[in-house]
NUVO-799781 format. One record per atom (N, C-alpha, C, O): x, y, z. Coordinates in steps of 0.1 Angstrom, whole numbers, plus 5000, padded with zeros to 4 digits. Example, Ala and Ser with C-alpha at 12.3 -4.5 7.8 and 13.67 -1.06 7.14 Angstrom:
// residues 2
513249435078/512349555078/513249675078/514249675085/512849785071/513749895071/512950005079/513450115080/
//
This chain:
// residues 346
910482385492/910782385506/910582255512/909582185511/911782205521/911282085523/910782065539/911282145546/909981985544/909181945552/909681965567/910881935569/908881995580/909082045593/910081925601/909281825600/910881905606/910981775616/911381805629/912281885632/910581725637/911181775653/911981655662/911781545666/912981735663/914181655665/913981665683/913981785688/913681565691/913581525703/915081505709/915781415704/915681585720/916981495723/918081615711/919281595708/917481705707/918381775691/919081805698/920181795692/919581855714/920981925715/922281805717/923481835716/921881685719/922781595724/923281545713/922981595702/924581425715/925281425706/924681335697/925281345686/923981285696/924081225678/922681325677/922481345665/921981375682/920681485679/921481595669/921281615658/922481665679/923181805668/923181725655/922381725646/924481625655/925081575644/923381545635/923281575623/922681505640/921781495630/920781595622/920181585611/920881715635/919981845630/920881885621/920381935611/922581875621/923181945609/922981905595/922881975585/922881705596/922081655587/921181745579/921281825570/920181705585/918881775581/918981845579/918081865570/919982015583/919682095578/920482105563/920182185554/921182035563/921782125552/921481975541/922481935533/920081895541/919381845533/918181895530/917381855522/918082055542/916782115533/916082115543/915482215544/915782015551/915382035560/914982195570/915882275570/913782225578/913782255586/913382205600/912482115602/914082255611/914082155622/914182225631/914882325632/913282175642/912582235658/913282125666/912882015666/914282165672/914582055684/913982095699/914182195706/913382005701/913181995719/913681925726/913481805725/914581995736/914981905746/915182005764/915082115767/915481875770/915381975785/916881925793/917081895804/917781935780/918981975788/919581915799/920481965805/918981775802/919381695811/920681635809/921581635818/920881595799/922381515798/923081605782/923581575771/922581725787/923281835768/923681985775/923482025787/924082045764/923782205767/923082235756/922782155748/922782405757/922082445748/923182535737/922682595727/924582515740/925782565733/925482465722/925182545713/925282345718/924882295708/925082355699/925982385691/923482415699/922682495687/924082585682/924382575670/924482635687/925182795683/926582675674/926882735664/926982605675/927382525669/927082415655/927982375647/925682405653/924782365646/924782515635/924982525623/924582615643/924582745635/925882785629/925782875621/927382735633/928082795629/927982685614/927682745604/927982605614/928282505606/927382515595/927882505584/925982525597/924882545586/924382685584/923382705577/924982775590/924782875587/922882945590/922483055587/922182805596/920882825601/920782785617/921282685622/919882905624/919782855637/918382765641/917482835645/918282675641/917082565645/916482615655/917182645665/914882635653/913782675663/914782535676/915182415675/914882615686/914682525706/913682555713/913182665713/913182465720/912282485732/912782385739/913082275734/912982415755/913482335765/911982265771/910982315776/912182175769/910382115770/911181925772/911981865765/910581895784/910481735787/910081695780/909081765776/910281535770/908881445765/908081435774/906881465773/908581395784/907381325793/906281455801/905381415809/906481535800/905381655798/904281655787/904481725776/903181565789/902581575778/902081735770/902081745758/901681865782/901381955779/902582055773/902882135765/902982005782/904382115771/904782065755/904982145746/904681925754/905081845742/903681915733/903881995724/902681885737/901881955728/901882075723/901582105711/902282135730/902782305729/903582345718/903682455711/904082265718/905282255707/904682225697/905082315690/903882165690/902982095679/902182185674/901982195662/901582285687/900882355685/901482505680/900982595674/902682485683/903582665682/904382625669/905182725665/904482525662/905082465647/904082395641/904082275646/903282415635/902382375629/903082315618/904182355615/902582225612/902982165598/904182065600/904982025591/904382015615/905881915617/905381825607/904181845605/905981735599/906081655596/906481495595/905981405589/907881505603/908581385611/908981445621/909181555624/909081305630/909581355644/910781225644/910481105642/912381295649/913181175650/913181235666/913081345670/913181095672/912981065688/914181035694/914180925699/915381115696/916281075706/916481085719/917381045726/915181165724/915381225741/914981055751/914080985753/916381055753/915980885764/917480935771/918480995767/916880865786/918080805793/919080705787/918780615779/920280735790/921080605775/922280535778/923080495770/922280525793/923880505802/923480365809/922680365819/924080235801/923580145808/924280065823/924079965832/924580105821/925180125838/924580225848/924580205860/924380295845/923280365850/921780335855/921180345866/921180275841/919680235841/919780085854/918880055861/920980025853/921479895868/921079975874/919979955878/921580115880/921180135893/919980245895/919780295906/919380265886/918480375885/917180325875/916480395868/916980215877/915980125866/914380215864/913780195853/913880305875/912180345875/912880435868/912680415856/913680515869/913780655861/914280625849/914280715841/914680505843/914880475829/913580415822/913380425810/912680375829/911580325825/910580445825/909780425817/910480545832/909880655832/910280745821/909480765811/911180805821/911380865805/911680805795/911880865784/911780685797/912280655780/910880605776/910780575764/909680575784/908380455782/907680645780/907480715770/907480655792/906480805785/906680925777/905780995773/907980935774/908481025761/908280995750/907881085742/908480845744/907780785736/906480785735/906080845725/905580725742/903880725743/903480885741/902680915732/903880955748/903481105742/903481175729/902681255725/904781135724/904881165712/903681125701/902881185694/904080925703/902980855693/901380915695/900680915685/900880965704/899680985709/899481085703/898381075696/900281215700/900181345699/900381325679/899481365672/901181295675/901481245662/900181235653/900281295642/899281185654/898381155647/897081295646/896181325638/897581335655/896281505662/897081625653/896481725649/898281595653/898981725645/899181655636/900381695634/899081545623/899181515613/900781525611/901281605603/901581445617/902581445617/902281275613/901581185618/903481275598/903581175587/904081005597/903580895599/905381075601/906080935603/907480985616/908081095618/907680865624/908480885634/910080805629/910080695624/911280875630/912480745633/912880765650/913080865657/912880615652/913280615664/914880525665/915480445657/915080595679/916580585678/916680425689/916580435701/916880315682/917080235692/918080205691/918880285687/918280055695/919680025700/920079845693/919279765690/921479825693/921979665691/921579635703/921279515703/921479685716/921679605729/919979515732/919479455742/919479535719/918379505720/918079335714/917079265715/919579295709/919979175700/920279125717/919879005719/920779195728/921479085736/922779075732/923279165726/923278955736/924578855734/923678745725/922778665729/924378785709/923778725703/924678605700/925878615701/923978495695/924978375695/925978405685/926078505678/926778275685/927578295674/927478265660/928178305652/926278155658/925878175640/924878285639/924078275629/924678405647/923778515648/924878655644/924478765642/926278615644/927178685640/927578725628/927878625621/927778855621/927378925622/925978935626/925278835622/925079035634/923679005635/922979065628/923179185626/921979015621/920979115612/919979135622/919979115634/918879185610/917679235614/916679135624/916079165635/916879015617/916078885617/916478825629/915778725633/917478865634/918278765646/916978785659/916078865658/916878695670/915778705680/916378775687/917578765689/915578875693/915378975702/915478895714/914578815717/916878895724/917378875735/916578935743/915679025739/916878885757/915978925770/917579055772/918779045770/916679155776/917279215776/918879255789/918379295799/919879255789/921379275801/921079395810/921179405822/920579475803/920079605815/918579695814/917879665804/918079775821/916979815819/917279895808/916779835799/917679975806/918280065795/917879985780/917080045773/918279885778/918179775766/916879735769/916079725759/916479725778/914479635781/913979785771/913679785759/913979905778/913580035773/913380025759/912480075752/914579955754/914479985738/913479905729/912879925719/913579805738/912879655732/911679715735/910979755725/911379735746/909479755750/909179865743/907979875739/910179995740/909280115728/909280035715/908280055709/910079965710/910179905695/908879845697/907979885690/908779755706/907279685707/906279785708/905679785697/905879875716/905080005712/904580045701/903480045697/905680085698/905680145680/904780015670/903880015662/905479925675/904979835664/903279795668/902479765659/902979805679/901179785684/900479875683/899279855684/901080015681/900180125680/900080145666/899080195660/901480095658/900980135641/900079995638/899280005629/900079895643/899479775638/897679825647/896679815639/897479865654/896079935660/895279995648/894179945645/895780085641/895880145630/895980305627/895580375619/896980325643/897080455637/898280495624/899180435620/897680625620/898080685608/899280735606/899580845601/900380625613/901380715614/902680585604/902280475600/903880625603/904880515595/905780555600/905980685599/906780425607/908180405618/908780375609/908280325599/910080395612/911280335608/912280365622/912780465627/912380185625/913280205637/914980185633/915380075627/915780265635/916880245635/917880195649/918380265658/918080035648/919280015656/920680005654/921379935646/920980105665/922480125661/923180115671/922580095682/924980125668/925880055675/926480175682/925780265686/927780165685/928380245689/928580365680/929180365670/927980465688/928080595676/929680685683/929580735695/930280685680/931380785683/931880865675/931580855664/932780955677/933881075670/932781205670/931581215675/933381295663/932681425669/933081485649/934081455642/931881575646/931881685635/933181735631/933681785641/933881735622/934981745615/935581895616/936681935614/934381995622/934182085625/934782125636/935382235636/934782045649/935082025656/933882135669/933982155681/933182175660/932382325666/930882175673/929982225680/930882055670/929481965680/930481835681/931281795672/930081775694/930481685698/929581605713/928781635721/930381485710/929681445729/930381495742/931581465746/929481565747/930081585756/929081575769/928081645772/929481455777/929281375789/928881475800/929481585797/927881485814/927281535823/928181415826/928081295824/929581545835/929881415852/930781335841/931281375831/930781185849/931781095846/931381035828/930181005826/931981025822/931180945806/931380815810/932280755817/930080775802/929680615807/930480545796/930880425796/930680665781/930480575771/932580545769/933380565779/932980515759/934580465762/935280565754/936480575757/934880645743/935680735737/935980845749/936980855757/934780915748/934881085758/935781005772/936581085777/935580925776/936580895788/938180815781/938880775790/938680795769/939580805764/940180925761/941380945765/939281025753/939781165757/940181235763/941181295761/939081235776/939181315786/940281215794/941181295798/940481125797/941981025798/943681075790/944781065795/943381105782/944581175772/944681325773/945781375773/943481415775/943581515779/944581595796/945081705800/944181475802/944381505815/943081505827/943081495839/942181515817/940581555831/940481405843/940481395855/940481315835/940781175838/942581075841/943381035833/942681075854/943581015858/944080905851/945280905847/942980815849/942980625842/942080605832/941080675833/941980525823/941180495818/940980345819/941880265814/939480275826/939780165831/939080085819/937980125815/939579975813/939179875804/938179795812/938879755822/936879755813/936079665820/936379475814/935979425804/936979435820/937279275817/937879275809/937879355799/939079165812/939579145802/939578955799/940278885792/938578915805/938578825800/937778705794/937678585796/937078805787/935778775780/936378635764/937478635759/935478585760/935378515750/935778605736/934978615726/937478675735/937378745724/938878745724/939578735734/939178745709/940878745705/941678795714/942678715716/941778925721/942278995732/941779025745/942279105753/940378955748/939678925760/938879035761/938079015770/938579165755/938579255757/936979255749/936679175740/936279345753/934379375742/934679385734/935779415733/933979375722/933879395708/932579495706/931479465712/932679565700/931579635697/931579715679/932679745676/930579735670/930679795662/930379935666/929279965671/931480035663/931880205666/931780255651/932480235641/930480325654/929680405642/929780535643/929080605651/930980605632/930680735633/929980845628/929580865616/929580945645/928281005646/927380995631/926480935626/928881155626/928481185610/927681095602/926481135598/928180985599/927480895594/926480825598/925880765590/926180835610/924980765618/924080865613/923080815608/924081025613/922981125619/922781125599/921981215595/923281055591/923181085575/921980965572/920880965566/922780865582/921580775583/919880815588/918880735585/919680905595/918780935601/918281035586/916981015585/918681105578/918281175568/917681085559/916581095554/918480985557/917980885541/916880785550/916080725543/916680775562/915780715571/914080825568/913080785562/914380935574/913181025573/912781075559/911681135559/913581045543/913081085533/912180975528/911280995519/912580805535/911680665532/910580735535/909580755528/910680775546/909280755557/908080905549/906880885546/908581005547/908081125539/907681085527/906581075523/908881055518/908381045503/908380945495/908280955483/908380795504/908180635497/906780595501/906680475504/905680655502/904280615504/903880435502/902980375506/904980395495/904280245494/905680145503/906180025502/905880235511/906380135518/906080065533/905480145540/906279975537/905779945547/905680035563/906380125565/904779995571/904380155578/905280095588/905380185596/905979985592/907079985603/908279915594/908079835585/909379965599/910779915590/911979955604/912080055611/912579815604/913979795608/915179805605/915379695599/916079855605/917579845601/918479885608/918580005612/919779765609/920479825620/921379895611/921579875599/922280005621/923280075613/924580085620/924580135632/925780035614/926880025618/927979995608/927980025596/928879945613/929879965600/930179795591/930679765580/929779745600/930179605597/931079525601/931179405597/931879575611/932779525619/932779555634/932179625641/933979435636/933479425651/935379445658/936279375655/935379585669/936579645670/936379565688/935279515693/937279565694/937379485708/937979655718/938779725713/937579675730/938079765734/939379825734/939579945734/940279715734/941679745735/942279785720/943279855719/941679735709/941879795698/941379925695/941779965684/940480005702/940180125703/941180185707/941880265701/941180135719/942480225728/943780265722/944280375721/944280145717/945480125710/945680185692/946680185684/944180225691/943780265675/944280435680/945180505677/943280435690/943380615696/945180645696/945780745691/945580565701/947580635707/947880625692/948580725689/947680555681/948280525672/947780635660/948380665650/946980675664/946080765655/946180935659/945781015650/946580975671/946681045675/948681115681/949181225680/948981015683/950380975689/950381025705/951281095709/948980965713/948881035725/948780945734/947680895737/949880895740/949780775750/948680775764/948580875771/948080665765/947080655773/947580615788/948580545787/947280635799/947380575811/945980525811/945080615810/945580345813/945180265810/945180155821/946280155827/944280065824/944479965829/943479845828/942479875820/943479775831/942279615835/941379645847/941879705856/939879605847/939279655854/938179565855/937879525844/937579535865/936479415867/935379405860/934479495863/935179325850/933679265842/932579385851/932379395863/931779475841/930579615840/929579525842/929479445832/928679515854/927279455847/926579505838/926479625838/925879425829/925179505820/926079485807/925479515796/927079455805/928079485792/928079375784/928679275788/927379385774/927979255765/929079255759/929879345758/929079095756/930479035754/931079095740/932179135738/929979095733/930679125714/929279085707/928479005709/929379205698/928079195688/928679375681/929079485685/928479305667/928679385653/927479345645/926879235645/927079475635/926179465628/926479395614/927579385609/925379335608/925479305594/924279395590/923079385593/925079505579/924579605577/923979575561/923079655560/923979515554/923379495542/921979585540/921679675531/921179535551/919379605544/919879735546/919079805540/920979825552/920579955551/921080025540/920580125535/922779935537/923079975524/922279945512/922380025503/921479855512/920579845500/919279885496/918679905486/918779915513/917379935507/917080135511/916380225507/918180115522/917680285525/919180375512/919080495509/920180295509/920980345498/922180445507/922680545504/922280375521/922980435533/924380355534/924180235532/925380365535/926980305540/927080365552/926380455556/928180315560/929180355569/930780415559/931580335553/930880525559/932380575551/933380605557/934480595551/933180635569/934580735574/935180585580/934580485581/936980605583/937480505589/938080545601/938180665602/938480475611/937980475623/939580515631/939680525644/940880545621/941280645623/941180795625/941580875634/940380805615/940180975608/938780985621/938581085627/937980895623/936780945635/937680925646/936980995654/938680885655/939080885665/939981045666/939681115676/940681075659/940981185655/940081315658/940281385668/939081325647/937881365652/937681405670/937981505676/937081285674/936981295688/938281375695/937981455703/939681345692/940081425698/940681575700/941181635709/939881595682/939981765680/939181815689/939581915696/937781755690/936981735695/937381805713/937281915720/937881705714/938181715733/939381855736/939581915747/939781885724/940681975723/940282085722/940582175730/939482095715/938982245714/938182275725/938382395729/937182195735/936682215745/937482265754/936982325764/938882235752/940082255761/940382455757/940282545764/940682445747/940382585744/939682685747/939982805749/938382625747/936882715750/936782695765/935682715771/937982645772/937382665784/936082565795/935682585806/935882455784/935182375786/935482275798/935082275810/936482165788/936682075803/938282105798/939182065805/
//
């Protein structure tokens, strides 16, 4: 039987995609979350698919007493992967205490509590935006590239818990990180039964490409077009979920069953390339055959210019790829937005 893990953040979109991971690696898995930016339709989703329903409790991190409760009513967790954060960085511009409030004490709660319930090792879910705008011989960026000041509070967030993690295991508590930063996670379960699905307006560029082609959304507005890039347009590396939340499995078996490895570990995960927004857009009509109503729209504060990962340490040392191609995950996404259409959703 293999080992307890409590999935923080488990109903949201890359949390499901990851509890189905897990589960059908054997895993068993307790997700807590409180429903702020998810539903709890998830799970029943997670269950059609693995055929197991994952212990829920609707519980804040930043409740230290309820978090404990949880530790205390699952005895024997053994990893904890940490997704419950604020994560809209245009948002955290105008909402900066409340992004520093749950993403700083959801974290510290956990780390605190971790060592009292003999829980082994944490993965936490950070971020590229934590690179900045990284230069251009920093292109692709690795591991090693310097940690930029951060574009929005949302990105400071990620930087200051990575720093965290790294002072509390260096203190000497008993615990071993492996931080994963990653890029743009998009597309939805092949299943089409878990996906992202946005509270209100989506911040991020698929679900409002969707919901743009569906009808829910009038326009879909491109932010600048005239940035330092082949078509003026962002570049970002678009990591699908599937494969992000596989990454989070070969992540939590280092941290469980490699005892001699180092008690903090980095690696970013993404695909290795770098797609610009308008090639998304134009990937989606092409991939789909669903024409977009689209436009140009003023430079996002907060948005970097272009940054893709150089994925090497993850393929080699955690034995992880990026596979799907970015056809077949746009696709995805829009069975995705379809069937919600069906069920009544949006």
């Amino acid at each position: 039987m293999k080992q307890t893990i409590l999935v923080t953040g488990g109903t949201g979109f890359i949390g499901s995609h990851t509890t189905v991971e897990l589960i059908e690696a054997g895993y068993n898995v307790v997700i807590v979350d409180n429903l702020s930016n998810s539903k709890a339709d998830s799970i029943d989703g997670i269950e059609k698919i693995t055929g197991v329903r994952p212990a829920f409790e609707k519980v804040d991190c930043c409740d230290y007493e309820a978090l404990e409760n949880v530790f205390k009513k699952y005895p024997g967790i053994k990893g904890v992967i940490h997704f419950a954060a604020s994560k809209a960085v245009g948002e955290s511009v105008e909402k900066p205490l409340m992004y520093y409030r749950n993403n700083l004490n959801s974290l510290i709660n956990l780390l605190e509590l971790m060592p009292k319930y003999d829980v082994d090792g944490i993965i936490f879910s950070s971020s590229c935006t934590v690179y900045g705008q990284p230069s251009k011989e920093n292109l692709p960026v690795t591991e090693e590239a310097p940690i930029q000041k951060a574009l929005s509070p949302y990105g400071n967030t990620k930087q200051i818990n990575e720093e965290i993690i790294q002072d509390y295991i260096h203190s000497g508590a008993a615990i071993k990180a492996i931080i994963l930063r990653y890029f743009n996670p998009i597309g939805a379960h092949p299943s089409a039964l878990i996906g992202e699905l946005p509270n209100g307006v989506p911040m991020n560029l698929i679900p409002f490409v969707t919901q743009t082609a569906i009808g829910i959304r009038e326009q879909l507005k491109i932010f600048g077009n005239d940035y330092d890039t082949p078509d003026g347009t962002c570049i970002r590396d678009y990591i699908y979920v599937v494969d992000l939340a596989k990454a989070h499995v070969k992540a939590m078996e280092r941290v469980l069953d490699k005892p001699e490895t180092e008690p903090v570990e980095v690696f970013n995960i993404g695909t290795g390339r770098g797609l610009s927004t308008l090639e998304v857009v134009e990937g989606f009509e092409k991939a789909t055959g669903v024409k977009l109503n689209w436009t140009y729209a003023p430079r996002r504060e907060g948005d970097i210019e272009k940054v893709w990962g150089n994925v090497d340490k993850a393929n080699k040392v955690l034995g992880w790829k990026a596979e799907a191609n970015i056809e077949d995950v746009l696709r995805s996404a829009w069975r995705w937005q379809e069937k919600l259409r069906e069920d009544g959703v949006q």
